[in-house]
Each structure stands twice: as structure tokens, then as C-alpha cells.
C-alpha positions in Angstrom: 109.4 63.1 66.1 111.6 65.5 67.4 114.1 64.3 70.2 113.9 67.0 73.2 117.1 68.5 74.0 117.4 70.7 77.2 119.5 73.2 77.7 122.2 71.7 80.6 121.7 75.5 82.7 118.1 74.9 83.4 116.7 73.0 86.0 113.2 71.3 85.2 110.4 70.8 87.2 107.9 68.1 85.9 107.1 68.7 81.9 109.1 71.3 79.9 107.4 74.3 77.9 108.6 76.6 75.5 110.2 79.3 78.2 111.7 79.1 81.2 110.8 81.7 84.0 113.8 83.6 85.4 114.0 83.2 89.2 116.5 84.9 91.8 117.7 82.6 94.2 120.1 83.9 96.7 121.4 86.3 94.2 122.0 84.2 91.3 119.6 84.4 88.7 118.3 80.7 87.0 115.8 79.7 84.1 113.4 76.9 85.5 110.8 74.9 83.2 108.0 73.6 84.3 103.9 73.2 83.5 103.0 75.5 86.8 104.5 78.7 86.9 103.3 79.3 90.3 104.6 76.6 91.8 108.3 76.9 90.0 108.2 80.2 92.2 106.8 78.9 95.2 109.5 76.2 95.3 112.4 79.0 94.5 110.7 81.0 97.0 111.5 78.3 99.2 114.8 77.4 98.4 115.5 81.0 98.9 114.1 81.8 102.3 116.5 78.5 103.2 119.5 79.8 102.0 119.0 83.3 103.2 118.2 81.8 106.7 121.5 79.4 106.5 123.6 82.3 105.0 122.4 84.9 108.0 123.4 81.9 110.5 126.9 81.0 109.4 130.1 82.6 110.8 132.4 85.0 108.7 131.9 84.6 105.0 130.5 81.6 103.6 130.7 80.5 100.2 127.5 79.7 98.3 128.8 76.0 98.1 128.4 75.5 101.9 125.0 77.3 101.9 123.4 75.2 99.7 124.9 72.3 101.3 123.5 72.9 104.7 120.2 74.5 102.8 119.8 71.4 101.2 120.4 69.2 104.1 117.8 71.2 106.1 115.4 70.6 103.2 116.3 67.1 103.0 115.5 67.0 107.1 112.4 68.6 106.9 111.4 66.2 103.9 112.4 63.1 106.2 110.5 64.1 109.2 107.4 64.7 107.3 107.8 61.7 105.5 108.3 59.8 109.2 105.3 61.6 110.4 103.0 60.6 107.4 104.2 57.2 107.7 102.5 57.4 111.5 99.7 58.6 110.5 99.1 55.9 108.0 99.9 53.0 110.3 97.9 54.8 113.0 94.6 54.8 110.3 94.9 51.4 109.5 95.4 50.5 112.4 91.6 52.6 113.6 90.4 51.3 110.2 91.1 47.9 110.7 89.9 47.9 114.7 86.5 50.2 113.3 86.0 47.2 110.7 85.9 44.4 112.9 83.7 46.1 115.7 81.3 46.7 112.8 81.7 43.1 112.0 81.5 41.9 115.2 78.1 43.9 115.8 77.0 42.7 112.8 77.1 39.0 113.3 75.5 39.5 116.8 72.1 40.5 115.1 
């Protein structure tokens, strides 16, 4: 079996195939792998709009470094919240679940 060796300048996302697809992100070009083409672009879409939005937003000239910095950290942000916000929403349906379950219970052993 042949050991897979990938090439250091591209970036994979989940299993590799045979070509990467060229994406354009904030100028630069970069071969990503991946099983799901569309979704390779949908992420650099992302990653894209973010920088664009951070580079329109900083002072003077910026180098790339900083904007994908604060890019990144925005991403990162946005990843924590949602994360905080699903945790919520799973303590506030178990929490429903478990009071639904014992009112079923509880009607249950009445009859």
C-alpha cells in the first residue's frame, strides 16, 4: 500500500482526491482537496467575504498577516457563539424532554 504524501501548499478538507480545485482567496490563489467540491468553495467563499470585510475595515494599509488574524478570530467568534447557543438549546430540550417524560409518566400511573 502506498503511503499518501501531500503536497505541504495545499490545504485539505476531509478525504484527498486526485486534484485540487484552485480557489482565490483575497487575491492569492490556493489548491484545496477535498471529497465535496462545492463545499471547498463555499468555505473559501467564506473565508473570502471575511477577509474582504476585515481588509475594507482596517486603517491605512494592512498586511495580509493581520487580516487573516482578525478574519480568523472573527470566524473563531462566530464558531464560539454558535457553539454557546447550541449548547442552550440542548440543555433547554432535555430539560422539556425530561419535564414532557415525567408528566407522561405521571398521567400514566394515575390511570
Amino acid at each position: 500500500m502506498q503511503k499518501y504524501d501531500p503536497d505541504p501548499n495545499t490545504v485539505e478538507l476531509e478525504f484527498p482526491e486526485d486534484k485540487p480545485l484552485k480557489v482565490t482567496i483575497y487575491g492569492q490563489e490556493f489548491p484545496l482537496k477535498g471529497k465535496d467540491p462545492e463545499f471547498i468553495l463555499k468555505v473559501a467563499d467564506f473565508v473570502n467575504e471575511k477577509m474582504m470585510e476585515v481588509g475594507a475595515n482596517m486603517p491605512g494599509t494592512t498586511t495580509i498577516d493581520k487580516v487573516a488574524i482578525i478574519a480568523a478570530l472573527n470566524i473563531a467568534g462566530e464558531l464560539f457563539q454558535l457553539k454557546q447557543d447550541n449548547q442552550s438549546i440542548e440543555e433547554y430540550i432535555q430539560s422539556h424532554s425530561e419535564s414532557l417524560i415525567k408528566c407522561i409518566d405521571d398521567r400514566l400511573n394515575i390511570t
